[in-house]
Structure formats: C-alpha cells, structure tokens
C-alpha positions, 0 to 999 in steps of 0.5 A: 493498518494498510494491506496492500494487494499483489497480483503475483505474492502474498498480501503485505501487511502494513501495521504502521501505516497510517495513510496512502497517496497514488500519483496518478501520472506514474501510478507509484503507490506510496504509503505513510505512516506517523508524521507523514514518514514514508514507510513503503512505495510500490511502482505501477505493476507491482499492487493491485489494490489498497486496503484498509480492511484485512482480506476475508479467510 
C-alpha cells in the first residue's frame, strides 16, 4: 500500500499498489501494482511526496 501526497487535496490511497518509479527528467510519478501493471501516474505538480506508511492522525 502507497499514499500519495498532494498539495491541493486530500491523500490518495493506493491499496494495490505494490511499487513506484519517479522519472527524473519530466518528474511523472508512476505507481505499479501486480505484475508491473500501471494502476496511477501523476505529472510533476500534481504530488507532493510518496509513501508507504499511512500519514499520522
């Protein structure tokens, strides 16, 4: 399980999500879930930060 971080929204939650890559060149935060399938890309701008702990309450 992922969340990732936006700076205008609430927290998106990626329950499936089994891993993530950031291409550094255009900043595209893609995240993966089984067998390396796409399940969510954000563009530069639109997260914050990744993470794979849920945010404290």
């Amino acid at each position: 399980m992922f969340i990732v971080m936006h700076s205008d929204s609430e927290p998106t939650i990626l329950h499936d999500a089994k891993g993530y890559r950031v291409n550094k060149e255009t900043g595209l935060l893609t995240v993966w879930g089984r067998h390396f399938q796409t399940i969510a890309a954000y563009p530069k701008g639109t997260w914050e930060y990744v993470s794979e702990k849920a945010p404290e309450q």
